[in-house]
VOMAR-99815 format. One record per residue (C-alpha): residue number from 1; residue in three letters; x, y, z. Coordinates in nm, 2 decimals, padded with zeros to 4 digits. Each point is the difference from the previous one (the first is absolute). Layout:
BEGIN
     n   res        u        v        w
   NUM   ALA        X        Y        Z
...
This chain:
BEGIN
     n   res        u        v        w
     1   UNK    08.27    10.00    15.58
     2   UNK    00.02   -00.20   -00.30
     3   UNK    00.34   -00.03   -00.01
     4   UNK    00.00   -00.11    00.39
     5   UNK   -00.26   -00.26   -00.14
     6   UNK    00.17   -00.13   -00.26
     7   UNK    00.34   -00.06    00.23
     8   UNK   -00.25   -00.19    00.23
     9   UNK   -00.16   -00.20   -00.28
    10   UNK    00.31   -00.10   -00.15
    11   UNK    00.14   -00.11    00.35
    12   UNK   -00.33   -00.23    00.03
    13   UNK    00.02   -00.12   -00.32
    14   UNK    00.33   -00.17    00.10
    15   UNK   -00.14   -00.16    00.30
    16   UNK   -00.30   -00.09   -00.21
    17   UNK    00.09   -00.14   -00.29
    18   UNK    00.17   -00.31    00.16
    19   UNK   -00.29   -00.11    00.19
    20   UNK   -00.28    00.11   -00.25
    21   UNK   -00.12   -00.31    00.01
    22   UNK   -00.02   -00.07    00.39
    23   UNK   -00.20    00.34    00.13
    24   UNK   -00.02   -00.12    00.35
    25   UNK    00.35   -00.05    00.01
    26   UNK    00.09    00.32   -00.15
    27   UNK   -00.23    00.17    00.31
    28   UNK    00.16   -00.16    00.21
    29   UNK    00.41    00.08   -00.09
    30   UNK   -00.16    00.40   -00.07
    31   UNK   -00.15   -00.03    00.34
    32   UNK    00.30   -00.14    00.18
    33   UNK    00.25    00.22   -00.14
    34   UNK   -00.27    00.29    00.01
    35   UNK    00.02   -00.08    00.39
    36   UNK    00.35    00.00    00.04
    37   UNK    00.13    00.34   -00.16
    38   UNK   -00.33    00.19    00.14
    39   UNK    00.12   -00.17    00.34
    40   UNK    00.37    00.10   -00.05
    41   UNK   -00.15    00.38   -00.11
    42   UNK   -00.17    00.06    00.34
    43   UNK    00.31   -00.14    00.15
    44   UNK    00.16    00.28   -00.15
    45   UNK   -00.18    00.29    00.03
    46   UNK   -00.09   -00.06    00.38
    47   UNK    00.19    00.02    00.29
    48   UNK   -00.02   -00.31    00.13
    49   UNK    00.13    00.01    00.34
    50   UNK   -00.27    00.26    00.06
    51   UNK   -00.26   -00.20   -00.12
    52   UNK    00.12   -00.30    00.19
    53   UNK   -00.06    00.22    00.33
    54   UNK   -00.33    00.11   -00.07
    55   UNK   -00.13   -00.31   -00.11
    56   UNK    00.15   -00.16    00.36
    57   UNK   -00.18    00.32    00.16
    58   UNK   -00.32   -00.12   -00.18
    59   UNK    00.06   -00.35    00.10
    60   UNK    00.09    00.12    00.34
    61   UNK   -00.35    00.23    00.01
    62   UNK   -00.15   -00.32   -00.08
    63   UNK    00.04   -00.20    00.27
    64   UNK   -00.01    00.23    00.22
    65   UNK   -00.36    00.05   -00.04
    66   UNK   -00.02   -00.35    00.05
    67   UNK    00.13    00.03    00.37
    68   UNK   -00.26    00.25    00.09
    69   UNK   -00.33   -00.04   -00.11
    70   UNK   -00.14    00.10    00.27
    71   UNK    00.13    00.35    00.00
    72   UNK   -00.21    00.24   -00.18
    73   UNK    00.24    00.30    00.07
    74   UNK    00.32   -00.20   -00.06
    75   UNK   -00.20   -00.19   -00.35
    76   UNK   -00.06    00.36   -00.09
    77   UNK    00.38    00.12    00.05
    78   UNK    00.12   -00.36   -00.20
    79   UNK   -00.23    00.11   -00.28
    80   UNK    00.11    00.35   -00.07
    81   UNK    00.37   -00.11    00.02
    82   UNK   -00.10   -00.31   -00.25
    83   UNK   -00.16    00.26   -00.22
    84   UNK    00.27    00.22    00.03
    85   UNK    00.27   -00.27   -00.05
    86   UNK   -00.18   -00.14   -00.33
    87   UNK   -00.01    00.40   -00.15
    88   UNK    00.41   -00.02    00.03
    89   UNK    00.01   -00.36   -00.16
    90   UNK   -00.22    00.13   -00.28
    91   UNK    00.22    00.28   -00.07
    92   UNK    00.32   -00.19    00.03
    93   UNK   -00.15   -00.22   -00.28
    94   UNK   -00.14    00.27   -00.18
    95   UNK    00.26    00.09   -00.25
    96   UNK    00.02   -00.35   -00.09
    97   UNK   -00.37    00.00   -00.13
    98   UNK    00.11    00.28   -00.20
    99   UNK    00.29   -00.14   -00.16
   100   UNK   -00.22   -00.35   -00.04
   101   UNK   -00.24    00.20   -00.20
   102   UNK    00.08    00.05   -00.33
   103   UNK    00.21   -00.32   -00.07
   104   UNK   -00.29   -00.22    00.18
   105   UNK   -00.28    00.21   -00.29
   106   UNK    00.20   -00.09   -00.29
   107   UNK    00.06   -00.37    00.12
   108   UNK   -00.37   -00.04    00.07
   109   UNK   -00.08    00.19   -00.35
   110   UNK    00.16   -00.26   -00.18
   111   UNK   -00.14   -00.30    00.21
   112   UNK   -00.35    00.13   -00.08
   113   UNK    00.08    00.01   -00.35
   114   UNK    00.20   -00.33   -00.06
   115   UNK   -00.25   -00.23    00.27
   116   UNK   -00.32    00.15    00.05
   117   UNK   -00.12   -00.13   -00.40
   118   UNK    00.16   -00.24   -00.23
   119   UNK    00.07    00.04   -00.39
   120   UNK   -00.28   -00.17   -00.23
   121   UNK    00.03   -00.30   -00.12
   122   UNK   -00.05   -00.15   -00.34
   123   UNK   -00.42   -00.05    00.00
   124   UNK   -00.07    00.21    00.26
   125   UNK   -00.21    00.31   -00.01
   126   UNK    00.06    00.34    00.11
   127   UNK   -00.25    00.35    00.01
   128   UNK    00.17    00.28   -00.12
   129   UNK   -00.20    00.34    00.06
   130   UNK    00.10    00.36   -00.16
   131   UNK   -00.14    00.29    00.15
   132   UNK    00.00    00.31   -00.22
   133   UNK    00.07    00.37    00.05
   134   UNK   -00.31    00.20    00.06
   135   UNK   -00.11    00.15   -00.28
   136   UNK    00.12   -00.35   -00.23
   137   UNK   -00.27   -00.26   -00.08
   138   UNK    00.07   -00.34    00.13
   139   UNK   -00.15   -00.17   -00.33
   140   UNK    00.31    00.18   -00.20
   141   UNK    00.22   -00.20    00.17
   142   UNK    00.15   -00.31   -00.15
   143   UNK    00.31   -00.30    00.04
   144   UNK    00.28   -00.04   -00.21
   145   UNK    00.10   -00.34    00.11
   146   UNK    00.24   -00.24   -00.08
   147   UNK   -00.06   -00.34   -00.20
   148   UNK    00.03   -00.16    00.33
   149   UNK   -00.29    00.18    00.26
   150   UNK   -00.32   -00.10   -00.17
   151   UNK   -00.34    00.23    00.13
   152   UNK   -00.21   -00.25    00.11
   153   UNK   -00.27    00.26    00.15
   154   UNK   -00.08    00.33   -00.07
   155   UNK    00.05    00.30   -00.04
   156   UNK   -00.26    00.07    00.31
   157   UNK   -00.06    00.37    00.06
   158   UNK   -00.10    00.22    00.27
   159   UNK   -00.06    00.31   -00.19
   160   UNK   -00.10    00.15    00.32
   161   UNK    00.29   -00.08    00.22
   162   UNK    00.21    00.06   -00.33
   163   UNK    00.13   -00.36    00.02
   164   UNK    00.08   -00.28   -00.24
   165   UNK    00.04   -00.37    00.09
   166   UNK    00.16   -00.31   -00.27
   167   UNK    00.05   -00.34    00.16
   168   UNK    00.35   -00.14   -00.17
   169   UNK    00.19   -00.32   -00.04
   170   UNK    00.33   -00.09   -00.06
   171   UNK    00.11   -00.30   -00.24
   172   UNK    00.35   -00.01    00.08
   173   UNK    00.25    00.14    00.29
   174   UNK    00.19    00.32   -00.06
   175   UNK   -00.05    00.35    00.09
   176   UNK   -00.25    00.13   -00.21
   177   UNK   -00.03    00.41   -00.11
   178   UNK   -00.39    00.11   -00.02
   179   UNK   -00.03    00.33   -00.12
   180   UNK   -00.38    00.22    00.07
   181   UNK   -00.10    00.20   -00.26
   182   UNK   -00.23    00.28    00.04
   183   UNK   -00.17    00.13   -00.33
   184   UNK    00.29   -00.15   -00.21
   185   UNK    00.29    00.17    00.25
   186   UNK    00.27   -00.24    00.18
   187   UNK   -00.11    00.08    00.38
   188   UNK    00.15   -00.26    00.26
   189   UNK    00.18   -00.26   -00.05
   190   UNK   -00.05   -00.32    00.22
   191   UNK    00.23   -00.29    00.05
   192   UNK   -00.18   -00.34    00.07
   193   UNK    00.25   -00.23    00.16
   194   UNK   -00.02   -00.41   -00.09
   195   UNK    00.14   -00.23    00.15
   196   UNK    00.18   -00.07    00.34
   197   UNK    00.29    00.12    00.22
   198   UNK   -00.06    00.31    00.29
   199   UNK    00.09    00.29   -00.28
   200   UNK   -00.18    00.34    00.11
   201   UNK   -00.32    00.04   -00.15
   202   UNK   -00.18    00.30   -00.09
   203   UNK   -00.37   -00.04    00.05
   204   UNK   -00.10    00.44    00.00
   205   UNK    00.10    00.29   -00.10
   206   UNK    00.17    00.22    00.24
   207   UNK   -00.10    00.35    00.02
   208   UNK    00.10    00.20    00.35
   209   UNK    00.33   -00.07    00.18
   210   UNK   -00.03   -00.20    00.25
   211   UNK   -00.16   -00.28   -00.28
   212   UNK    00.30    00.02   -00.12
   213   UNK    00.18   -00.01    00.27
   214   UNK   -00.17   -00.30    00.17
   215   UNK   -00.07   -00.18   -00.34
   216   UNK    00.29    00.01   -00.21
   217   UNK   -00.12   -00.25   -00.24
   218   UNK   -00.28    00.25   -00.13
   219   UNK    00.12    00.21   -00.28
   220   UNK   -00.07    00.37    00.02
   221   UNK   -00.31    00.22   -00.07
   222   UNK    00.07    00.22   -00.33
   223   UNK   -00.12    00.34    00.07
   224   UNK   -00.23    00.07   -00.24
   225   UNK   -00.08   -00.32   -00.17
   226   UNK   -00.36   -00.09   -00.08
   227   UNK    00.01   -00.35    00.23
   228   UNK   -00.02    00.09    00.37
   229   UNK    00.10   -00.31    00.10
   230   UNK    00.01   -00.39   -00.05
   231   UNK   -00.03   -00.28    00.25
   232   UNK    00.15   -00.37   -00.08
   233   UNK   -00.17   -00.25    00.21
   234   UNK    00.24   -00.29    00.08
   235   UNK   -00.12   -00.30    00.19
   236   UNK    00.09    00.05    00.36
   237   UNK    00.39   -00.22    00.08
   238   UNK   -00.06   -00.31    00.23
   239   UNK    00.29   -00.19    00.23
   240   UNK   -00.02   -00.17    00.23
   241   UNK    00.31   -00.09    00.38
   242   UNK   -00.03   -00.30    00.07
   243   UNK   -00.34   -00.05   -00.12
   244   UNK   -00.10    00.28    00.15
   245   UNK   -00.16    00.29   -00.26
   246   UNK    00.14    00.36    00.12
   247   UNK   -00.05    00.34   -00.17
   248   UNK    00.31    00.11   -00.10
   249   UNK   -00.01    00.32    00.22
   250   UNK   -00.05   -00.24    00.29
   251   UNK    00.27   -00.24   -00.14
   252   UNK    00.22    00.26    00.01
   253   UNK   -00.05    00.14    00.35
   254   UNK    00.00   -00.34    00.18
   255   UNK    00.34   -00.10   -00.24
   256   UNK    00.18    00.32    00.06
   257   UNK   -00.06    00.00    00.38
   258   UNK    00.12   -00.37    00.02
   259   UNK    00.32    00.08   -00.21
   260   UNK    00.08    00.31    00.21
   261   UNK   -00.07   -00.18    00.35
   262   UNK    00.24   -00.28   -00.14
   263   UNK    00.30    00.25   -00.03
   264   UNK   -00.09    00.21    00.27
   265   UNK    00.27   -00.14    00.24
   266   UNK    00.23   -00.05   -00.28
   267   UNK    00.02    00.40   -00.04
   268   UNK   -00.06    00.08    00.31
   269   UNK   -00.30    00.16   -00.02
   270   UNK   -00.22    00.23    00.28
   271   UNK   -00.31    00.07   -00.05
């Protein structure tokens, strides 16, 4: 999984790095290109001049049931064959949702991480929070930070929810190492990112699978360590189409579908 990850990462990096500085552009070339190879997947792993038959059968269904609305018994016989015509469209397209799975995860794993928050920036504040092990004291636990992240609150504890809270801020841009000590022993280590650009941040720690799987910028749990886990929080990413503000997982949908339904045609597409 990691090594799947860090294929994917590097591939994103590439499309990235050019455009760090424009974010809504870069959503938009992921999302159009995103559009056009899951497009040209589906066209391969359906058979299309099936598909094209039973979606003219559904079509055909359809009007049909216009023609007679009158007709309880014949509405009755239209429905069933519409429900049954729509069962064999969904399993001719089935093995395409299977094959769209995994490549559409790890595309959407490292949108989440690159666009969803934005790296600090010089002045600005972030809250880093340490939980501990059970069985470790929260009040143990201690930075070793660089000259460059100052502690401008804290520590805050929640001996009781075996937490600990600092409030940090960067003087200068850079990717800056934090280590967490607990009772004098290196622990995590936490990397605060300054600056600009789309690079994939990692704002947790990942400890089950499918965290690391769906998050690829979170480093992994160590078994065994005294810090369960850490939690980064960068300021949320904002861009804006047109002057329009989108989430990026909404960006992305209505971008994709555009850029496939441009090239549908072109590849002669069924759906």
């Amino acid at each position: 999984m990691a090594a799947l990850n860090g294929i994917v990462t590097r591939l994103f990096d590439l499309v990235c790095g050019p455009l760090g500085g424009h974010p809504a552009w870069a959503m938009t070339v992921i999302a159009v290109v995103t559009g056009v190879w899951a497009l040209a997947l589906f066209k391969a792993v359906t058979p299309q001049k099936r598909l094209a038959r039973q979606r003219d059968r559904l079509v055909g269904h359809l009007l049909e049931m216009g023609m007679y609305p009158d007709h309880l018994r014949v509405l009755a016989r239209i429905q069933k064959d519409l429900a049954l015509a729509n069962l064999r469209y969904l399993s001719l397209s089935a093995p395409a949702l299977v094959a769209l799975l995994v490549p559409m995860v790890l595309t959407l794993a490292q949108l989440e991480g690159r666009f969803a928050h934005r790296p600090l920036r010089t002045g600005e504040d972030a809250v880093l929070v340490v939980r501990v092990a059970p069985g470790a004291d929260p009040r143990d636990a201690v930075l070793d930070l660089p000259a460059q992240l100052d502690v401008v609150a804290g520590p805050v504890v929640d001996k009781a929810g075996g937490a600990v809270a600092w409030r940090l801020r960067p003087d200068a841009v850079g990717d800056w190492p934090v280590s967490v000590l607990v009772s004098g022993r290196p622990a995590a280590s936490v990397t605060v990112r300054v600056g600009a650009g789309l690079p994939l941040l990692g704002r947790r720690l990942g400890a089950v699978w499918w965290e690391k799987l769906l998050y690829p910028g979170w480093p992994p749990q160590p078994t065994g360590g005294s810090v369960r886990s850490w939690d980064l929080q960068y300021p949320a990413r904002e861009m804006a189409y047109l002057g329009a503000r989108l989430d990026w997982l909404v960006a992305f949908m209505i971008l994709s579908i555009l850029g496939g339904l441009a090239v549908k045609d072109l590849l002669g597409v069924e759906m």
